[in-house]
Every structure is written in structure tokens, then in C-alpha cells.
C-alpha positions in Angstrom: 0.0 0.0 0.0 2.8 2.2 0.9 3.9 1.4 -3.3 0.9 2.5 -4.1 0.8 5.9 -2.3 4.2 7.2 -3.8 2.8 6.0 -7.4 -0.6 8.0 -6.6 2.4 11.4 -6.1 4.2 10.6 -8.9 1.4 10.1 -11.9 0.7 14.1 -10.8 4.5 15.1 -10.8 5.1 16.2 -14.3 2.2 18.4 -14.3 2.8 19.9 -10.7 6.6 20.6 -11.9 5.8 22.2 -15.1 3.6 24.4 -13.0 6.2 25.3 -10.1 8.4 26.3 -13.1 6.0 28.7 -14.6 5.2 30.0 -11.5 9.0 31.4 -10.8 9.0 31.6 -14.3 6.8 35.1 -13.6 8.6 36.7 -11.1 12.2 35.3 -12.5 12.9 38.6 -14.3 12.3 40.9 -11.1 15.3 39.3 -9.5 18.3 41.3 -8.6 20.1 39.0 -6.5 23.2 36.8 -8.6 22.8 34.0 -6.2 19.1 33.8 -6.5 18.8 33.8 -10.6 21.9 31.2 -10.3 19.5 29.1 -7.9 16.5 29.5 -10.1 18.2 28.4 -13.3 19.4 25.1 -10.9 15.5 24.5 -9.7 13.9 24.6 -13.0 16.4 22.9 -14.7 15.9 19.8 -12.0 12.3 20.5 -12.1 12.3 19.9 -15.7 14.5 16.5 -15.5 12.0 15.5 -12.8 9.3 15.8 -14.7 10.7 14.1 -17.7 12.0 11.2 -15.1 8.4 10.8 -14.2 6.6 11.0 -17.7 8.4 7.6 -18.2 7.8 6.0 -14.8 3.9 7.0 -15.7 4.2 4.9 -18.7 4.9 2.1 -16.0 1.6 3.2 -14.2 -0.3 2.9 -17.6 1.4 -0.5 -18.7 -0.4 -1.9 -15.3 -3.5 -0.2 -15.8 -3.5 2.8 -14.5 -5.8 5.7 -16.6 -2.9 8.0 -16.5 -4.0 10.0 -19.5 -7.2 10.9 -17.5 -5.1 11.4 -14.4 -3.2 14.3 -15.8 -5.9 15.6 -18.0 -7.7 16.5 -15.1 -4.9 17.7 -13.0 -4.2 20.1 -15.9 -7.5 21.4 -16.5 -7.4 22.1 -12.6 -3.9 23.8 -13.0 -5.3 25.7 -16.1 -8.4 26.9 -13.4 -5.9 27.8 -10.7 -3.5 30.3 -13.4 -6.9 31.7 -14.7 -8.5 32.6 -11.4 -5.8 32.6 -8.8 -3.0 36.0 -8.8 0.5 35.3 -9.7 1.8 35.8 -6.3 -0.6 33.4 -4.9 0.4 30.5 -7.6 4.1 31.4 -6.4 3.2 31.1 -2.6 1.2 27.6 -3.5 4.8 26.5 -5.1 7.0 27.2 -1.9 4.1 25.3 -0.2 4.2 22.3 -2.2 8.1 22.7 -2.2 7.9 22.8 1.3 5.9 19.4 1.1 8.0 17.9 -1.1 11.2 18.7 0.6 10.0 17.4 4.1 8.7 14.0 2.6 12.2 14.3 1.0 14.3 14.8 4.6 11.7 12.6 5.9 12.5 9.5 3.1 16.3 9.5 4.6 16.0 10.0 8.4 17.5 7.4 10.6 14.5 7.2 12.2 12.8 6.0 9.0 12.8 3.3 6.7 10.1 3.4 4.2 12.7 2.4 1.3 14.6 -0.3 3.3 12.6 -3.0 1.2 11.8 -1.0 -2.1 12.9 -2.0 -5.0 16.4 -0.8 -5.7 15.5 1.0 -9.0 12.4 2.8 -7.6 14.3 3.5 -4.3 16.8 5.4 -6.1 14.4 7.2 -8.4 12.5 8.5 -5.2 15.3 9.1 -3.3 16.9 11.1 -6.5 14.1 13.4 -6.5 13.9 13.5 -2.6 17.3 14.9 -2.4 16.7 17.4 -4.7 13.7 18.7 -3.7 15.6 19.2 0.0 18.9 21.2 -2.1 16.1 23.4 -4.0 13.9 24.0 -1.0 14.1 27.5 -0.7 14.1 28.7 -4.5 10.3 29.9 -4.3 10.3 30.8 -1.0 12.7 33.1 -1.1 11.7 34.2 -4.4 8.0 34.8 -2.7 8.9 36.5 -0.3 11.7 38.7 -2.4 10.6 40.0 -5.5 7.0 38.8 -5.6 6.7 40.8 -2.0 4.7 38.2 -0.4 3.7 38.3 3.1 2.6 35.6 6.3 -1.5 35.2 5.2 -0.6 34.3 2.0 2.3 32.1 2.7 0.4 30.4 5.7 -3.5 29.9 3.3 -1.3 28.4 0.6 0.0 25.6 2.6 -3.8 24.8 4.3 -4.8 25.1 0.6 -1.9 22.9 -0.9 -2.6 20.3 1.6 -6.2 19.9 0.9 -5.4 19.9 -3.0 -3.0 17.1 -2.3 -5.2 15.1 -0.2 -8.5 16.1 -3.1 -6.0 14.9 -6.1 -4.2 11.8 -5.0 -6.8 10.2 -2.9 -9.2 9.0 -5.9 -5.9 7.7 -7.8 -4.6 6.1 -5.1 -8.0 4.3 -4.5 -8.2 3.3 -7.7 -4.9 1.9 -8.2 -5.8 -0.1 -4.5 -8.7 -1.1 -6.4 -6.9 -2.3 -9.2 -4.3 -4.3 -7.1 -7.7 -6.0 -5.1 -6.9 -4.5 -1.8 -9.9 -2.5 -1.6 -11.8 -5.8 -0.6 -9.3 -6.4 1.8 -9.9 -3.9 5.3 -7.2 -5.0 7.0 -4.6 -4.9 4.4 -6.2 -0.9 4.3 -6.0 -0.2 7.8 -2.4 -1.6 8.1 -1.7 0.5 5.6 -3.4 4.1 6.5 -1.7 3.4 9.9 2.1 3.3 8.6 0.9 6.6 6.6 -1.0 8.8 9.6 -1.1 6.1 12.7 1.1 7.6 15.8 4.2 6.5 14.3 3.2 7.0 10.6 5.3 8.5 8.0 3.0 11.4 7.5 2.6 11.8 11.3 6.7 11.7 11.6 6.8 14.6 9.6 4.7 17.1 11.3 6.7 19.0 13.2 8.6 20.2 10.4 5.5 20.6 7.9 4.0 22.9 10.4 6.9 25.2 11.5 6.0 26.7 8.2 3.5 28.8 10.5 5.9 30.1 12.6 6.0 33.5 11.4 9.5 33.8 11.5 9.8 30.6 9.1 12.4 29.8 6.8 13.4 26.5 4.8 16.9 26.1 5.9 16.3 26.2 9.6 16.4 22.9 9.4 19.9 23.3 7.3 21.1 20.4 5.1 20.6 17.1 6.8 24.2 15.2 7.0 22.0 12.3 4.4 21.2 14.6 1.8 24.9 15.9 1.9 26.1 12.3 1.6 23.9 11.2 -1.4 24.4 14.3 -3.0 28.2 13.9 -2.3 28.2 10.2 -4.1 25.8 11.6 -6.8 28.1 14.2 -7.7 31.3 12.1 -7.7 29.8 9.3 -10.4 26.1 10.8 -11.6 24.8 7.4 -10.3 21.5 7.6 -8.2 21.6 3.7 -7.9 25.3 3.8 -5.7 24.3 6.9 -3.8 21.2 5.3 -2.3 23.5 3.0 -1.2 25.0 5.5 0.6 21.7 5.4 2.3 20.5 2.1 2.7 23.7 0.2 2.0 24.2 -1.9 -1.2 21.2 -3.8 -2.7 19.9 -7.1 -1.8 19.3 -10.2 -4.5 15.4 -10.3 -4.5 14.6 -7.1 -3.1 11.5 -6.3 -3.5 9.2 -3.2 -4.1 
């Protein structure tokens, strides 16, 4: 079940990163800063390769089923909704929220405290964990472009997180049924309670990762208070010294098993 939920995120990636990049796409030209622009150029270039990574892995999804095609037509008529209706500034403070989402499930994905990879598949471990990692280097791109040059304030930032969290609950939920249903384990209660409890139980994934999703509130709140966790550096370390995702995983988790499984 726990398969399921990261393949229920990842069908709506390639439409949720070409969004984030048009959102700092609008406010790109107003900035001043060297470091900033540089940092910009970095995020949408990873964005981009993200969304390309997971354009492929949805052909996976659709080889086993899965409607993608309707998936991401509807998450882009909802997207095309949100640009018509919503202000700039407010699409830009719904990216550092998502960001800010992403790069806590991304911290979250290599704490020593948890282990929701140990048994994944090698392949798909290092595919999440690739796009973890960088979603934690990148987190404060659009935050700091929000609250720079677009002049954003603490309502905004703080509605666009409630907002972003509903959305992502709204969205995935109905894929991630379906693909339960398609795998039989909606007839199977147990095998669903088991499985909402590793997500929101007391010691759940999502649950672990509270306190750091909701320091966003604090009004004084910035991404790197939490600095670079000593995991990321190492992946990102390996990654850099041989561009391979599979040995810096290992890094993380140590080398693969023979018959791992997802």
C-alpha cells in the first residue's frame, strides 16, 4: 500500500513541476540578486529532469492499468483553473508550499528514524530518493523568491499551505483508491487499515513529519532552519562524484539485496 501511495504522487508530478516552473517563471525577471537567478536556473532545470524522469515512470503506471491519460488531463485542466482565477503571487506562494511538502517528505524519506525504502525496490528506491534529495537542495528557491521579488507576506504564505494540503489530499486520494482497487486490496480492510496506519497512525510516515511541515506557520519561518541534513549531503556527495542515483542510495541504505523487493 505504501507502493501504491508514492505512485498516486508521482502520476501528478510532471504536471505539478511544469507548474512550479511557470510560477518562478513570472517573477524570474524581477530578480536582482546573482545568487538567487543562479539558484532559479538550478530549480527549473531539476524540475524539468523531474518531470521528464516521471513522464516515463507514468508509462509504467499505464502498462499496469492505471488511466494515466485521464489522471493528468484532469490535474491540468485544474492547474489551467488555478493560473486563470488565482494572482500570480498566490500560484508562487502555492509552489514554496508544495516545495515545502516535497522537501519534508524528502528529509523525511532518509532519516535514521525511518525506513520506508529499506525494502523498495532498488530501481524505484533510487528514483525517489533522486528526486527527494533534490527537492531538499532546492527548498528555498520559491520561498525566497516569494517573499523577495514577488513581496509576499505571512497570510498568503500560511493559506497556501492549508490550501496545498487539501489539494493534495483532493487529487491523490481518488488515484490512489483506484490503483488499491486495481491491485484487489480494496476488498481487503485490514490490508487498508495496516496500511493508512504506517501513513497517519502515531508512528506513521505522514505523522513523523509534522513538526517540520507545520513550522511553516511560525512566522519567522524559513526552509533552511532545518539546514542540510548530513543524508542529503552524503547522497548528494556520491551523486556528484559518479552521476549514479543507484550507488548513492547506497550511501543510504547500504548496497542492494538479490530479491529485493518493491
Amino acid at each position: 500500500m505504501l507502493t501504491r501511495f508514492f505512485d498516486a504522487l508521482s502520476v501528478h508530478f510532471p504536471e505539478g513541476e511544469r507548474f512550479f516552473i511557470q510560477s518562478v517563471r513570472h517573477f524570474q525577471d524581477q530578480v536582482t540578486d546573482t545568487r538567487l537567478r543562479d539558484d532559479i536556473r538550478h530549480f527549473i532545470r531539476q524540475e524539468g529532469q523531474h518531470g521528464i524522469v516521471h513522464d516515463r515512470f507514468n508509462d509504467v503506471m499505464a502498462s499496469q492499468g492505471v488511466d494515466v491519460e485521464k489522471v493528468t488531463a484532469n490535474l491540468r485542466l485544474f492547474i489551467r483553473t488555478t493560473q486563470k482565477y488565482l494572482p500570480k503571487k498566490y500560484q508562487l506562494a502555492m509552489t514554496a508550499a508544495f516545495e515545502h511538502f516535497t522537501a519534508t517528505l524528502g528529509e523525511a524519506m532518509i532519516s535514521d528514524e525511518n525506513d520506508m525504502f529499506r525494502q523498495a525496490d532498488p530501481v524505484m528506491r533510487a528514483l525517489f530518493l533522486w528526486h527527494g534529495v533534490e527537492e531538499v537542495e532546492h527548498k528555498a528557491v520559491a520561498y525566497d523568491l516569494y517573499q523577495g521579488a514577488a513581496g509576499g507576506g505571512y497570510l498568503t504564505r500560511a493559506s497556501a499551505l492549508v490550501v496545498a494540503t487539501l489539494m493534495v489530499h483532493l487529487v491523490v486520494a481518488p488515484v490512489f483508491w483506484n490503483m488499491l482497487r486495481l491491485d484487489g486490496v480494496t476488498r481487503q480492510p485490514g490490508v487498508i487499515l495496516r496500511g493508512l496506519n504506517k501513513l497517519y497512525g502515531r508512528k506513521g510516515i505522514l505523522t513523523g513529519m509534522l513538526p517540520e511541515f507545520l513550522a511553516w506557520f511560525r512566522p519567522g519561518f524559513h526552509p533552511w532552519d532545518t539546514g542540510m541534513p548530513e543524508q542529503v549531503a552524503a547522497w548528494l556527495e556520491e551523486y556528484e562524484a559518479h552521476g549514479d542515483p543507484m550507488r548513492a542510495s547506497q550511501v543510504i541504505y547500504g548496497p542492494a539485496t538479490v530479491g529485493e523487493a518493491a
